[in-house]
N, C-alpha and C positions, 0 to 999 in steps of 0.2 A: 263060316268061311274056312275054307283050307288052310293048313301050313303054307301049303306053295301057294296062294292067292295072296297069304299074307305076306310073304318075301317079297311078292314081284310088287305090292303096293306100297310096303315098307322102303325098296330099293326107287322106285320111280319117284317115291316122296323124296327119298335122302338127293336123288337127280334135280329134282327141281329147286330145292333149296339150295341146292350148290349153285344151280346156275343161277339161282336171285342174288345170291351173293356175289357171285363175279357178275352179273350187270350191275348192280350196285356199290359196292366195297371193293370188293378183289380188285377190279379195273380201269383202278383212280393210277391218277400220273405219279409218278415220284415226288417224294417232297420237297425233291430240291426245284424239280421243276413249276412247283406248286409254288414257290419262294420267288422264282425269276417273274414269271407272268405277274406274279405280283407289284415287286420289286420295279417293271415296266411299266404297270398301269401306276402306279407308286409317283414314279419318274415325272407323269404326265401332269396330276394333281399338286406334286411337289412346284413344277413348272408354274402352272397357275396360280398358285393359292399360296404360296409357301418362299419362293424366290427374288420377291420383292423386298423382305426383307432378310430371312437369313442368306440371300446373295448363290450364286449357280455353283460355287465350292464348300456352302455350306458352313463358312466361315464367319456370317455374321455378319455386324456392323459394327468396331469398338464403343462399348461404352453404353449402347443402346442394344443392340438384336444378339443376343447368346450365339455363340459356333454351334454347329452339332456332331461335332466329331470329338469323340473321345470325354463324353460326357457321362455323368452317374444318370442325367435326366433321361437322356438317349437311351442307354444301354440299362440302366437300372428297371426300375420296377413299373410293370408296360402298364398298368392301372394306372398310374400317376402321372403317365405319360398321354393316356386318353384321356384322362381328365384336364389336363392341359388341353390339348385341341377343345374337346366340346365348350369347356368354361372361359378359356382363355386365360391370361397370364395377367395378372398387374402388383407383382409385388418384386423389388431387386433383388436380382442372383449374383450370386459369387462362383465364380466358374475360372477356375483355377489364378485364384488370385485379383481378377478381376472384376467388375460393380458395373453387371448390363440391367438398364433400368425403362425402356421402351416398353411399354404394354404390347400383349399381343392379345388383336380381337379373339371372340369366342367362334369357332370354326362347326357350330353343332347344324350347320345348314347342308354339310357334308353326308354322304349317306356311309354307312357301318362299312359299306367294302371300301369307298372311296377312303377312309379315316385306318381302315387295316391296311392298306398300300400305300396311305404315304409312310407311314410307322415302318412300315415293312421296308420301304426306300431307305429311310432317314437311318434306319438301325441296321441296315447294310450299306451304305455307302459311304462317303467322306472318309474312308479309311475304319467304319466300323464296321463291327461281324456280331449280331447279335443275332436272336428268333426269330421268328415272323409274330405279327400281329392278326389275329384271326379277325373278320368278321364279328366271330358268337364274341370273342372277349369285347370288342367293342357295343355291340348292343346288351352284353351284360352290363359295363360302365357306365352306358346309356340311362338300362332303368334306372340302373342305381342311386344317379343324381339326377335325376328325373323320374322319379316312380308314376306309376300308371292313377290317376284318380278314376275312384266309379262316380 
């Protein structure tokens, strides 16, 4: 093979990887708007599944359904937060000063996107501003208290 046989096959190869990369990677949306479409379908799930008890402000119920505004559960550490949905909740919190003690069912009937968008809603909304919740993190927390049996 030629020098110049090999440029022009070396340059059409570096061509085509570049262009898989931008039909793949390069040509994702912004992250912020990765966060909002979330944050929306979040909205919808939060509506259904989530509204009955912590209430359309996200404030709870005293004494029984926790707020989720301006919370460590909320904002803190989003493993412990997915474990919350999938297992659900039955033990009392203290949340700032006060003793909420209503169980909340295990929500693992959810799928991985629907459980990253409400998180995603819940930890930007009510006046909070925190990450988003992925998908992969939720079906990582997934196996993890559920591992796969052969």
């Amino acid at each position: 093979m030629s020098i110049k046989k090999a440029i022009v096959f070396l340059l059409s190869l570096l061509l085509l990887c570049a262009g898989l990369y931008y039909l793949f990677k390069g040509h994702r949306k912004p992250e912020g708007e990765n966060i909002q479409a979330s944050v929306n379908n979040g909205k919808k799930v939060y509506t259904q599944v989530c509204l009955a008890c912590h209430m359309a402000d996200g404030g709870g119920v005293p004494h029984m359904n926790p707020p989720l505004s301006n919370t460590s559960y909320v904002l803190g550490d989003k493993t412990a937060l997915i474990k919350i949905v999938l297992n659900g909740f039955n033990e009392d919190v203290q949340i700032n000063g006060k003793t909420y003690s209503n169980n909340m069912t295990p929500h693992a009937d959810l799928s991985d996107r629907q459980i990253a968008d409400v998180l995603t809603y819940v930890r930007n909304s009510f006046g909070n501003k925190a990450s988003a919740v992925t998908p992969d993190e939720v079906k990582k927390v997934r196996r993890m208290i559920s591992p796969i049996k052969n």
